[in-house]
C-alpha positions in Angstrom: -8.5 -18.0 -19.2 -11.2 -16.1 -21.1 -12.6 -18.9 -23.0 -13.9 -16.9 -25.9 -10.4 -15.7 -27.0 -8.1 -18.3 -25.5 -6.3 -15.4 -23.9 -5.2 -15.4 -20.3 -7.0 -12.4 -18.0 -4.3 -9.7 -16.9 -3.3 -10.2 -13.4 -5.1 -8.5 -11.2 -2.7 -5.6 -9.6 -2.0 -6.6 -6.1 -2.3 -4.3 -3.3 -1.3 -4.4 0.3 -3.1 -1.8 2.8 -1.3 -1.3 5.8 -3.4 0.4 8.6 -4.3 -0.3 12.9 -7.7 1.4 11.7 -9.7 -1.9 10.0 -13.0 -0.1 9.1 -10.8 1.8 7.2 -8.7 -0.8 5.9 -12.2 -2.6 5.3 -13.3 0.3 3.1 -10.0 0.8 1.2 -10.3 -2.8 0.2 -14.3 -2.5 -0.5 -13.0 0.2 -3.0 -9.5 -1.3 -4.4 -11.4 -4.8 -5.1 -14.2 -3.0 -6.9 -11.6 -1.1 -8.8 -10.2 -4.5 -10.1 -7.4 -5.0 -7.7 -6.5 -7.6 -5.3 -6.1 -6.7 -1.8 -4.8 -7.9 1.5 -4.2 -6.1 4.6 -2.0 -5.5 7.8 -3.0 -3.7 11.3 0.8 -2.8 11.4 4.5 -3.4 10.5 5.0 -6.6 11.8 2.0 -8.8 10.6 2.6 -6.5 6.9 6.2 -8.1 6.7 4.4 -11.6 7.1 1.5 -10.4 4.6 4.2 -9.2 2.3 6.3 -12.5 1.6 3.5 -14.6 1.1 1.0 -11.4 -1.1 4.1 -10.0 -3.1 1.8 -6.7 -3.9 2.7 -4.4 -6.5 2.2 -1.5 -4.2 1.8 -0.4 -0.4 -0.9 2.1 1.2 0.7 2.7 4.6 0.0 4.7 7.8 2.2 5.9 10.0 1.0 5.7 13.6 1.1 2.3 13.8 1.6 0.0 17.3 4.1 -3.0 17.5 6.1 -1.4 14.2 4.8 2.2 12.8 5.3 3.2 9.2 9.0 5.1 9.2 10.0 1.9 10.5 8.4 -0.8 8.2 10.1 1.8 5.6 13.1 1.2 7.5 13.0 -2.7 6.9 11.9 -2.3 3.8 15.2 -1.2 2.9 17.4 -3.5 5.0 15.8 -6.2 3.1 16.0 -4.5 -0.2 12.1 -4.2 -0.7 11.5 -1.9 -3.7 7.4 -1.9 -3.7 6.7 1.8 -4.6 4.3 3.1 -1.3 2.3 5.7 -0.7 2.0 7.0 3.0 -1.7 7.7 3.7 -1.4 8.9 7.3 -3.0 12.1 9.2 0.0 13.1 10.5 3.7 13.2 9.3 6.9 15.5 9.9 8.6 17.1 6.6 11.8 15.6 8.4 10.3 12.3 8.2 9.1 12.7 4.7 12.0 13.7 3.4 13.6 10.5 5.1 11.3 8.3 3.8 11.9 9.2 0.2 15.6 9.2 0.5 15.3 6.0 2.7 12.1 3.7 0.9 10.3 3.3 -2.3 8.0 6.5 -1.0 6.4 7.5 -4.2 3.5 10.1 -2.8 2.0 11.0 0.1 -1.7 11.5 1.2 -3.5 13.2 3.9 -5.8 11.8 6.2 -9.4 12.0 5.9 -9.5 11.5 2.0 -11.4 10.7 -1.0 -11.3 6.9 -1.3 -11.0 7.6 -5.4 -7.8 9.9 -4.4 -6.1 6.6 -3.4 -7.3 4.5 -6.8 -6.2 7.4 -8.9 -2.4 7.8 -6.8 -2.1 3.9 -7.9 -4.0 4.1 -11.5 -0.8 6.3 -11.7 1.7 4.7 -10.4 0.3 1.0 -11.9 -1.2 1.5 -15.1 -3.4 -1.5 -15.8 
């Protein structure tokens, strides 16, 4: 509560960075939380669907090449279970067939190339989540 107006501070926008890499899901979450947003994080499919039911985030960064469950198919489950997060893929590597899948398939709102600009990332969500 901000005690000089009585008001309640917003919620902070909740995001959930799904990567195997953690130095970079250390520095995606260095820059999210310094951006104002709340972050958790998920070396791959499987520990993301246990993040996800206890974090509800407002939006997913997710690789691709992942082990145990890769990215098409935590997009997959998504769906099944009627998950409508909007997610943007940040992932070196993807297929136009598998791009085109993924926004048919999942709540795919963008797509961004590994190595990028951390800021690219915040801005792609500024967009998607305005404050």
């Amino acid at each position: 509560m901000n005690e000089s107006t009585g008001a309640s501070a917003p919620a902070k926008r909740r995001v959930l960075i799904v990567d195997d890499d953690e130095g970079l899901r250390d520095i995606f979450a260095y820059t999210m939380n310094s951006e104002g947003f709340e972050v958790a994080g998920a070396p791959d499919g499987v520990s993301a669907l246990a993040v996800l039911e206890a974090f509800r985030p407002d939006f997913i960064a997710l690789d691709l090449m992942m082990p145990r469950m890769n990215g098409v198919q935590f997009c997959a489950k998504l769906t099944e279970l009627g998950v409508r997060t909007p997610i943007i893929i940040v992932s070196a590597m993807w297929e136009t067939a598998d791009e085109a899948q993924l926004r048919q398939d999942a709540n795919v709102v963008g797509f961004l190339h590994k190595p990028l600009r951390y800021s690219k990332l915040v801005e792609s969500i500024n967009k998607i989540l305005p404050a």
